[in-house]
C-alpha positions in Angstrom: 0.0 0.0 0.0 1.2 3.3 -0.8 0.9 6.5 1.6 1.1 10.3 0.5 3.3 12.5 2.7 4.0 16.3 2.4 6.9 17.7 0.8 6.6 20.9 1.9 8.1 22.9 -0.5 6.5 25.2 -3.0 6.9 24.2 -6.7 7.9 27.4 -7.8 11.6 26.7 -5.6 12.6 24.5 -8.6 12.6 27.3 -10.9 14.7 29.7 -8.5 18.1 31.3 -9.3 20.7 33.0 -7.7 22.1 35.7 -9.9 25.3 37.1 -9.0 25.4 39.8 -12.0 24.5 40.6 -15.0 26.5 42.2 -18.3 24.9 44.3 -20.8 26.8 44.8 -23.9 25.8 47.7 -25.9 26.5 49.3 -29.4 28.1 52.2 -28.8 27.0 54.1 -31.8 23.2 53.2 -31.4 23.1 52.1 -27.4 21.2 48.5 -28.4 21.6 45.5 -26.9 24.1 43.0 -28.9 24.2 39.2 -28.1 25.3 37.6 -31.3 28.5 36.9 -32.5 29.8 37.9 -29.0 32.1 35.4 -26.0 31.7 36.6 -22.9 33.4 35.3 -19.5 34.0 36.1 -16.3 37.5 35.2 -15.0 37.5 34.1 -11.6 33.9 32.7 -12.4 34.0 28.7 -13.8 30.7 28.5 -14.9 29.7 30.2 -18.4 27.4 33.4 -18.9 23.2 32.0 -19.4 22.2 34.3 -22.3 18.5 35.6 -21.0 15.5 36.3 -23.3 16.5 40.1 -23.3 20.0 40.0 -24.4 22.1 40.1 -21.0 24.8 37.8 -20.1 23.9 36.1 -16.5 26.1 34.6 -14.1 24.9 32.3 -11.1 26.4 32.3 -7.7 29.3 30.1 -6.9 29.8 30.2 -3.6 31.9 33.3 -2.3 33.8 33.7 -6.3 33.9 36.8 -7.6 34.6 37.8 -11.0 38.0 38.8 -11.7 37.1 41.0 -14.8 35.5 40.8 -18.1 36.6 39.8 -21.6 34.2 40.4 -24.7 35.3 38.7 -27.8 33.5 39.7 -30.7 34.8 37.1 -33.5 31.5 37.0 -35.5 30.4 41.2 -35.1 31.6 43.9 -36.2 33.2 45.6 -33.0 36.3 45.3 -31.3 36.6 43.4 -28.0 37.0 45.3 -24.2 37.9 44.0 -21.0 36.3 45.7 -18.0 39.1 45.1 -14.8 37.6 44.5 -11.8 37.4 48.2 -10.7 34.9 48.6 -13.7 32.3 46.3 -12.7 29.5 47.3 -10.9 26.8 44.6 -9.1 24.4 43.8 -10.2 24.8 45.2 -13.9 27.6 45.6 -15.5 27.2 47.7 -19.1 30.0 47.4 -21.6 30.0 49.8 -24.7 31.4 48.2 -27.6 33.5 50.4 -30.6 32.5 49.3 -33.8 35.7 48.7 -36.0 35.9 49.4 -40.0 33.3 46.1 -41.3 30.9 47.9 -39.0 27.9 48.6 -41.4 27.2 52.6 -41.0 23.6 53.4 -42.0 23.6 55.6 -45.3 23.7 59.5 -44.5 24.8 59.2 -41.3 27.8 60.9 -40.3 31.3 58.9 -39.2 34.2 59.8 -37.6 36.9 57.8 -36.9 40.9 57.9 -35.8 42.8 55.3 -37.3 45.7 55.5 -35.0 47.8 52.3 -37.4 47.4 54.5 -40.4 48.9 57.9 -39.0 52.0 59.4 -40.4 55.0 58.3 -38.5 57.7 60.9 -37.9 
């Protein structure tokens, strides 16, 4: 014969996370969110960033680790990659401006300006 007993624990504690921060990497021409094409870790963190619904790079608590700093790769976009040292990041959101680098696709008519610092006349 089998006998019910009371867990006595609400359903919704499955679905429960502890977030230790958040990144929000943005364009810095047009301030939007970009996700795609970017790497994004955490060193000092083991676990990789969970990419949420609304663009943001999550991190879970691991115990008492702190992240180190931040390293964005951006091998498939057109921007250049940033690492934020640990003075830079602020709990619980982090924002990272990226620059966009020459394959970055400027909307027609709109103004650009840009130093080339490789391409300046050496003395």
């Amino acid at each position: 014969m089998t006998q019910t007993f009371d867990v006595g624990l609400p359903l919704e504690s499955a679905y429960r996370r502890s977030v230790l921060f958040a990144v929000e990497v943005l364009d810095a021409l047009t301030l939007e969110r970009v996700s795609k094409g970017l790497k994004v870790t955490a060193k000092g963190l083991s676990r990789a960033p969970i990419l949420n619904s609304g663009g943001l790079f999550v991190w879970l608590v691991e115990g008492a680790a702190m992240p180190q700093e931040i390293v964005v790769e951006a091998p498939g976009a057109p921007f250049e990659g940033r690492v934020v040292p640990q003075a830079g990041i602020a709990l619980p959101l982090t924002r990272v401006l990226l620059s966009p680098r020459r394959d970055y696709p400027f909307a027609p008519g709109r103004p650009a300006c840009r130093a080339c610092w490789s391409n300046r006349a050496r003395p």
